[in-house]
Each structure stands twice: as C-alpha cells, then as structure tokens.
C-alpha positions, 0 to 999 in steps of 0.5 A: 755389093757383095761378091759370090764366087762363080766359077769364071766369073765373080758375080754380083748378087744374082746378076748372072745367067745361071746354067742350065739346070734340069732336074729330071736329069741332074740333082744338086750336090755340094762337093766338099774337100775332106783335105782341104775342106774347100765345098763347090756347089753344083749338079750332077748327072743322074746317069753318068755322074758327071758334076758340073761345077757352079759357085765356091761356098764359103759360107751359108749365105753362099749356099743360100744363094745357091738353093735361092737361084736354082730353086732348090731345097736341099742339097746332098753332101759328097766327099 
C-alpha cells in the first residue's frame, strides 16, 4: 500500500479525513522551495494569505492525489 506524506500523520491511499476546504475563501497552491526544492501542497486564504499546509509532493502521482482528494483542477505554483 503506498504511503503519501500528510503532514501529521502518513496516510494510506485516501483513507484520511481531509481538512476543510472552502473554495470561495481559499485557493490551492503548491509551495516549493527555491533552496531546497522541497513542494507542499495546500490552500491558502484569499484575504489574508495565510497557507495551510496539507500533504508534502514528492512526485506527481503525489499531486494528483492531492487535485483528486479536494477536487481540484490546477494549482498555482508559489516560490
């Protein structure tokens, strides 16, 4: 069973309770690193950009999961 990097916990597939999300309020975004290059998807407020770390990407497969679990198209890259 493949392992994905939630932070908190490591989660198994999608057997998690996702946090909340809400759309009209925040946006997805990943995070990446420019020293280290290291991503962390997750969302972040429209009104005071505060950014809520979800799940680590280490690959695209990680990404996917991410857009499959919160039901999202694309995500904007920040540095």
């Amino acid at each position: 069973m493949k392992k994905h990097h939630f932070f908190g916990k490591s989660k198994h597939n999608n057997l998690f309770d996702p946090i909340p999300y809400d759309p009209e309020k925040q946006y997805a975004v990943i995070r990446s690193s420019i020293c280290t290059g290291e991503k962390v998807a997750g969302f972040k407020d429209k009104t005071d950009g505060h950014f809520t770390e979800v799940m680590l990407i280490r690959s695209k497969q990680d990404e996917q999961t991410f857009k499959e679990t919160y039901h999202v198209d694309s995500l904007k890259v920040e540095y």
